[in-house]
C-alpha positions as CSV (number, residue, x, y, z in Angstrom):
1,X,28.3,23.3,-13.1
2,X,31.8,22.9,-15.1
3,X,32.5,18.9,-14.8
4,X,29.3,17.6,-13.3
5,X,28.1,15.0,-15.9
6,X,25.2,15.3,-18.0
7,X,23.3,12.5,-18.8
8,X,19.5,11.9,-19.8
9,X,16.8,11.3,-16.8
10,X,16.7,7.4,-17.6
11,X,20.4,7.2,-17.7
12,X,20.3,7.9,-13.8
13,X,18.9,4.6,-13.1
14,X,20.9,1.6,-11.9
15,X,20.5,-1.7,-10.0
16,X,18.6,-2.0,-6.8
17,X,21.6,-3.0,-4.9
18,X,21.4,-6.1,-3.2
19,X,18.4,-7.1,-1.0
20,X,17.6,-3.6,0.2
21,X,14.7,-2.7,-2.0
22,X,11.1,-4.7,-1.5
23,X,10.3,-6.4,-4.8
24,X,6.8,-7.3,-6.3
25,X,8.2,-10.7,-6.0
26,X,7.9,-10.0,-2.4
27,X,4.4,-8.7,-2.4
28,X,3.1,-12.1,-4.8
29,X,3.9,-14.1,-1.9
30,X,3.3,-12.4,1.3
31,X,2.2,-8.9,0.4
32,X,1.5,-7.3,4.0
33,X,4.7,-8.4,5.2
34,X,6.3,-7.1,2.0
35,X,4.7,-3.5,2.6
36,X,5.6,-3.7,6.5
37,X,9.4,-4.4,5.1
38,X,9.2,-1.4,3.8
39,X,7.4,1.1,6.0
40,X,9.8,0.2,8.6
41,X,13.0,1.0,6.4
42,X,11.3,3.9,5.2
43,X,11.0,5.1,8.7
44,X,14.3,3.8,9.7
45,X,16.0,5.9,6.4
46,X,14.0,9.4,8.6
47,X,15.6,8.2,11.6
48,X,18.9,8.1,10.5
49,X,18.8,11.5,9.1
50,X,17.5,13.1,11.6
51,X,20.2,11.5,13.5
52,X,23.2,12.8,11.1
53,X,21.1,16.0,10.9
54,X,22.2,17.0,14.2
55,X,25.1,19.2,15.4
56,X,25.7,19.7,18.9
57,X,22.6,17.8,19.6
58,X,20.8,20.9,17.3
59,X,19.0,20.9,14.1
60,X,20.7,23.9,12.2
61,X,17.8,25.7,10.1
62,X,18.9,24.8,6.7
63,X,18.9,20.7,8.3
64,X,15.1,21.5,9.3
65,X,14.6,22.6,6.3
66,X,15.8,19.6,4.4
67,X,14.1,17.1,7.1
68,X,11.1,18.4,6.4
69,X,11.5,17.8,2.5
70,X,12.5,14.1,3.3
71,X,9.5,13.8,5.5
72,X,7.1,15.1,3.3
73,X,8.5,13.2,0.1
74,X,8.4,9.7,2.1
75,X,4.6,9.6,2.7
76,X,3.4,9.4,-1.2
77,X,6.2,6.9,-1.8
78,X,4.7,4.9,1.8
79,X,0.9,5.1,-0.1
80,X,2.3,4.0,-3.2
81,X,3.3,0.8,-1.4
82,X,0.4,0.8,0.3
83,X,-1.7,0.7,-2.8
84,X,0.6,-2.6,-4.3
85,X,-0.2,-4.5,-0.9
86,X,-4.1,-4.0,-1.6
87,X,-3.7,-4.9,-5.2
88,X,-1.4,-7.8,-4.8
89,X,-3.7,-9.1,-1.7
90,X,-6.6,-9.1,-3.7
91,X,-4.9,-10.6,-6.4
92,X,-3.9,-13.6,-4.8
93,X,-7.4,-13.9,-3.1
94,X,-8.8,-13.8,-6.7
95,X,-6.2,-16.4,-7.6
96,X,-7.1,-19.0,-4.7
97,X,-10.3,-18.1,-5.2
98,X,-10.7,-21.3,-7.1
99,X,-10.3,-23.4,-4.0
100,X,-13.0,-21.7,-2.1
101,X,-16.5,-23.2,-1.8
102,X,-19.7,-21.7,-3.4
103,X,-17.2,-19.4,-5.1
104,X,-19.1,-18.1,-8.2
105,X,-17.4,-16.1,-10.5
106,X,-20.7,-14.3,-12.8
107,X,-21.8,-13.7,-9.0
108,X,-18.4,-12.1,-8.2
109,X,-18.0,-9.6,-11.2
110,X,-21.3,-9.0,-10.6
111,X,-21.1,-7.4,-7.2
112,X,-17.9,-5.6,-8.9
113,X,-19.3,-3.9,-11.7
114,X,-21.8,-2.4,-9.3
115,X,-19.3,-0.7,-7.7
116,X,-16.5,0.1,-11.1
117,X,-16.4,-0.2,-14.3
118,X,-13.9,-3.3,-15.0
119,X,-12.3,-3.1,-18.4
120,X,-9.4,-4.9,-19.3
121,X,-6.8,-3.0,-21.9
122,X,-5.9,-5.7,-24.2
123,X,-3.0,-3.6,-25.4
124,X,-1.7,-3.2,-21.6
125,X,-2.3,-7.2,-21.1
126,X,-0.2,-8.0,-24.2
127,X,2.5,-6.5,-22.6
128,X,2.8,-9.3,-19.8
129,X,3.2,-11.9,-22.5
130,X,6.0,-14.3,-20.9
131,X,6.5,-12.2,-17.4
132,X,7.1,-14.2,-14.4
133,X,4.6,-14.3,-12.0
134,X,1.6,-12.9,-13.5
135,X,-1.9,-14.2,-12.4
136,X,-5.6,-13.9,-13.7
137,X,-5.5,-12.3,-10.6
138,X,-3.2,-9.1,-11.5
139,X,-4.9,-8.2,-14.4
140,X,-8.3,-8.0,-12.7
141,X,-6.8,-5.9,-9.7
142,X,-4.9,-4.0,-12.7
143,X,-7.9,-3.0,-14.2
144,X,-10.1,-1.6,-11.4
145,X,-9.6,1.8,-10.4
146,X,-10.2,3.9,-6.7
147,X,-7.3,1.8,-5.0
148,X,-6.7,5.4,-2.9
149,X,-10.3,4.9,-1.4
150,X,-10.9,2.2,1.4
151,X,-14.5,2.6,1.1
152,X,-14.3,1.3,-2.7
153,X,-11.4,-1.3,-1.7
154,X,-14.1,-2.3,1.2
155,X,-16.2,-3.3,-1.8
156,X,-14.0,-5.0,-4.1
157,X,-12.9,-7.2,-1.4
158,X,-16.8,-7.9,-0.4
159,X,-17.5,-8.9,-4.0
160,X,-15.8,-12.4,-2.3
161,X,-18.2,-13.2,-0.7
162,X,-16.7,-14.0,2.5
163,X,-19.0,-12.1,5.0
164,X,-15.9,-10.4,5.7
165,X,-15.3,-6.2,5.7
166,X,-11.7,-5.7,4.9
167,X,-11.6,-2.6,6.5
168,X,-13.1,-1.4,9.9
169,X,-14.6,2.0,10.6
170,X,-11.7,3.5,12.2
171,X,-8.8,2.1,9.8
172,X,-11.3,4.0,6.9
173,X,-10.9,7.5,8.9
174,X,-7.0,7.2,9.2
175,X,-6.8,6.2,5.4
176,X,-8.6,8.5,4.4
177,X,-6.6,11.3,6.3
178,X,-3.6,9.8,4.2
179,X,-4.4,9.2,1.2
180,X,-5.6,12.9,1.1
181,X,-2.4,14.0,2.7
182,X,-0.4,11.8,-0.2
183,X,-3.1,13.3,-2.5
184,X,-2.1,17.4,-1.8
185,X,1.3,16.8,-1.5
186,X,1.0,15.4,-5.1
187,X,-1.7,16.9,-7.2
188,X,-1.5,20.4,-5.3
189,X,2.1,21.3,-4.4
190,X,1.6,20.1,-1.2
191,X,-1.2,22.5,-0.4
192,X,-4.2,21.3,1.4
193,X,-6.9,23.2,-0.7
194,X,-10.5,24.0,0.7
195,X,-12.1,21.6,-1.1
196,X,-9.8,18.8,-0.2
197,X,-10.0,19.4,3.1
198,X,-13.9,19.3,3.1
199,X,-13.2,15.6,2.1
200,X,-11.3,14.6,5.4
201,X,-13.4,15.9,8.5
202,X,-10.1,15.5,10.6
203,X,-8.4,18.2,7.6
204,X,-10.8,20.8,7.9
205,X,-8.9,23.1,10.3
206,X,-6.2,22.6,7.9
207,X,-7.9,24.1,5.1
208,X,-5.6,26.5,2.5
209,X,-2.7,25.4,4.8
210,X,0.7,23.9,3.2
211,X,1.8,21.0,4.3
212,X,4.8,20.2,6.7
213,X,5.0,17.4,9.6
214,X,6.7,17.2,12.9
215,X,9.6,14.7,12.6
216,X,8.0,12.1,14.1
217,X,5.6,12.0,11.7
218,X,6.9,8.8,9.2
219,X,7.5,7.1,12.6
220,X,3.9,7.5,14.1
221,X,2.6,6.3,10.2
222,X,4.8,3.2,10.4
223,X,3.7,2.1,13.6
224,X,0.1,3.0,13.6
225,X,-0.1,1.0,10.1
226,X,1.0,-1.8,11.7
227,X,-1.8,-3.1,13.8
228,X,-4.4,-1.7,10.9
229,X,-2.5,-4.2,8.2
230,X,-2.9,-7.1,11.0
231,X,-6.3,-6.8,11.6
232,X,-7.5,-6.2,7.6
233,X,-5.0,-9.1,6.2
234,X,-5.6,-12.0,8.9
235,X,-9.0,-10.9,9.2
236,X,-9.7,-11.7,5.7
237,X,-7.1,-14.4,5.6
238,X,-9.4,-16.6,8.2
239,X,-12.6,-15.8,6.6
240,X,-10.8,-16.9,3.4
241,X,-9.1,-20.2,5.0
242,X,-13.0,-21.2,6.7
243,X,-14.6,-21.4,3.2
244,X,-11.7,-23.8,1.6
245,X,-12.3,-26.9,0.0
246,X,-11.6,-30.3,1.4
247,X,-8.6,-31.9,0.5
248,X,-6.6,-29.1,-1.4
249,X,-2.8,-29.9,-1.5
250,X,-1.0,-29.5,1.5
251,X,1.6,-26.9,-1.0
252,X,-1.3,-24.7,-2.0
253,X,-2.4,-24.8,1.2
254,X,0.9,-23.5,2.3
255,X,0.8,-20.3,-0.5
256,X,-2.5,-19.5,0.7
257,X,-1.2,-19.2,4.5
258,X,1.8,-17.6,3.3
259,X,-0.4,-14.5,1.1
260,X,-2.3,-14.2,4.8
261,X,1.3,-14.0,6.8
262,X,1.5,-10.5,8.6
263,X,5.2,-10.7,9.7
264,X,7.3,-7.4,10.5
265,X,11.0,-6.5,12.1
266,X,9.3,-4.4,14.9
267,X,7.3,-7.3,16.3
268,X,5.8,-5.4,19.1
269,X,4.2,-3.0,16.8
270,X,2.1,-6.2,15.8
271,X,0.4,-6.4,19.0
């Protein structure tokens, strides 16, 4: 189109502007209230446009159209934020680990190589040299793979040794159902392929079906999340906290209730 700039893709990025955005800043030091900041302004960015979408109180069928795009899109970026909170949680856990009792680390990577194969890229750790904020802890949640399956992040978590499952039976099943959803929409043109829906027991009368949610889908994800972050975080928060050391410094003591914090803007959905 005559006058319409042209520019290279990178060229199209600018500055997050002000404190709208969650940063991984945010999810070093409380990462499931970091993720819940941002499940809930994803959902609140659906509601507003299916608020402006309206005319005459009615969704014209070129706005359903473009609702159900928005809808759609949101939940991959929603898992991808979902994935940092695991990573950065078990991060810091790793990191604080050093305060825990009985905390063997041959033991720990033990238990984990039974369960992945833990590599570390020495070309990809070079590349940290000098950055803020980086931990032990990153690169050994950087380097294990399967963050998209609970049963696997069940494991990883176990390795601790904190007697502690970080995920319950039925926060598995509705995981599983997303990360598949997340997984059609972007390895198979949002597409829900026989075999995928094989995977997912709750898919299987979807099966060769594409892909397209009611509008309050992103709302019903945002609040049934909620109480599933809760219980996984401050459940492995006090198992972590009842195996501490005596006499830790009352500041550490403070980051390690602060990676455990489950805080959220829709309180109630917390309860």
């Amino acid at each position: 189109m005559a006058g319409r700039p042209t520019k290279e893709f990178h060229e199209y990025l600018i500055p997050a502007p002000g404190n709208t955005h969650v940063n991984h800043s945010e999810y070093i030091q409380e990462p499931a209230t970091a993720f819940l900041r941002y499940v809930v302004e994803a959902k609140s960015s659906v509601d507003m446009c299916l608020r402006k979408f309206k005319s005459n109180g009615n969704y014209a069928p070129d706005a359903n159209d473009s609702i159900r795009h928005i809808i759609i899109a949101m939940l991959p970026a929603i898992m991808g934020h979902y994935e940092t909170y695991q990573r950065y949680l078990f991060a810091g856990v790793f990191e604080y680990s050093v305060y825990l009792n009985n905390f063997k680390p041959d033991s720990f990577f033990k238990k984990i190589s039974e369960c992945a194969s833990l590599e570390v890229d020495l070309v990809r750790l070079a590349s940290y040299r000098s950055s803020a904020g980086f931990s032990a802890g990153f690169i050994v949640a950087d380097s294990l793979p399967g963050w998209h399956s609970p049963e696997k992040v069940n494991k990883y978590f176990s390795a601790f040794g904190l007697n502690r499952q970080f995920y319950g039976g039925a926060e598995i099943r509705r995981l599983k159902t997303l990360w598949q959803l997340r997984h059609s929409i972007v390895h198979t043109g949002g597409t829900i392929t026989v075999p995928d829906a094989q995977k997912v027991p709750e898919l299987a009368a979807s099966s060769g079906k594409t892909i397209a949610f009611e509008n309050n889908f992103i709302y019903e994800v945002a609040r049934k999340i909620h109480p599933l972050i809760k219980t996984s975080t401050e459940g492995m928060g006090g198992a972590f906290k009842a195996q501490l050391k005596q006499g830790i410094e009352p500041s550490i003591v403070s980051k390690i209730d602060d990676l455990f914090r489950v805080r959220s803007s829709v309180n109630v959905w917390l309860r």
